[in-house]
N, C-alpha and C positions, 0 to 999 in steps of 0.2 A: 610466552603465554598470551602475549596482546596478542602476536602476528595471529595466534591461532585462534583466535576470537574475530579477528579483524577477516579471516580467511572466510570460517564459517559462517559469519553476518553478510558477506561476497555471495557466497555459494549460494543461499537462503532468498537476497535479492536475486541472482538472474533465475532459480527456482520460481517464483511468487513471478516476474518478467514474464516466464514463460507460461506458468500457467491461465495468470491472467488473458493472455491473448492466443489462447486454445480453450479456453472452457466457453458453455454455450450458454451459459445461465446469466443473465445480466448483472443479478443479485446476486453470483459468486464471486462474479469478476469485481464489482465494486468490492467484497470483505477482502478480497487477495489483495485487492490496491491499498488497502488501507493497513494489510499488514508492511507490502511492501513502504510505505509512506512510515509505517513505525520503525521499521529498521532503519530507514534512511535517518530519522533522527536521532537514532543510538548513536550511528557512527559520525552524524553530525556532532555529536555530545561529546563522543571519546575525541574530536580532534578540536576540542577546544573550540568550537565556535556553537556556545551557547544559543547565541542570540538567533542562528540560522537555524538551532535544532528544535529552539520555540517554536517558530513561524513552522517549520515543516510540521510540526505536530498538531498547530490550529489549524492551519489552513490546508494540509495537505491528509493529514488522517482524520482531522475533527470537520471541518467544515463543509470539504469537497465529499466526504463521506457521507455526509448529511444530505445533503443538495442531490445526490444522485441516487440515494436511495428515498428520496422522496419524488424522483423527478421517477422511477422506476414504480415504484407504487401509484402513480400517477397513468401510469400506462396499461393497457391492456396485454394479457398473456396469449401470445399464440403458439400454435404448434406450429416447427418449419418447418418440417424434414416430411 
């Protein structure tokens, strides 16, 4: 039952990988990152190393999520294409 949890929280990361760095919206790529960064410390959690799955969750879903979606509201919207 783990493997298959351990499997699909795999799958879910290189998903969230991927679409992060194919989507055009700055402001979406920051919330995919930030789910990616929450997965990351599930599986930091299931393998027993607590204290890494803290810090991935401040500083990688809480705080860097923070910083970029204020450093992006901070910016002007253009159209590229």
């Amino acid at each position: 039952m783990i493997l298959v949890i351990d499997f699909a929280l795999l799958l879910f990361m290189i998903i969230c990988a991927l679409a992060a760095i194919t989507v055009k919206d700055l402001l979406h790529a920051t919330i995919i990152l930030a789910a990616y960064s929450l997965i990351m410390t599930v599986l930091w959690a299931e393998m027993n190393a607590v204290d890494v799955a803290f810090t991935e969750a401040t500083v990688g879903a809480g705080i860097t999520t923070v910083l970029f979606v204020a450093a992006i509201a901070r910016t002007r919207r253009r159209s590229g294409d």
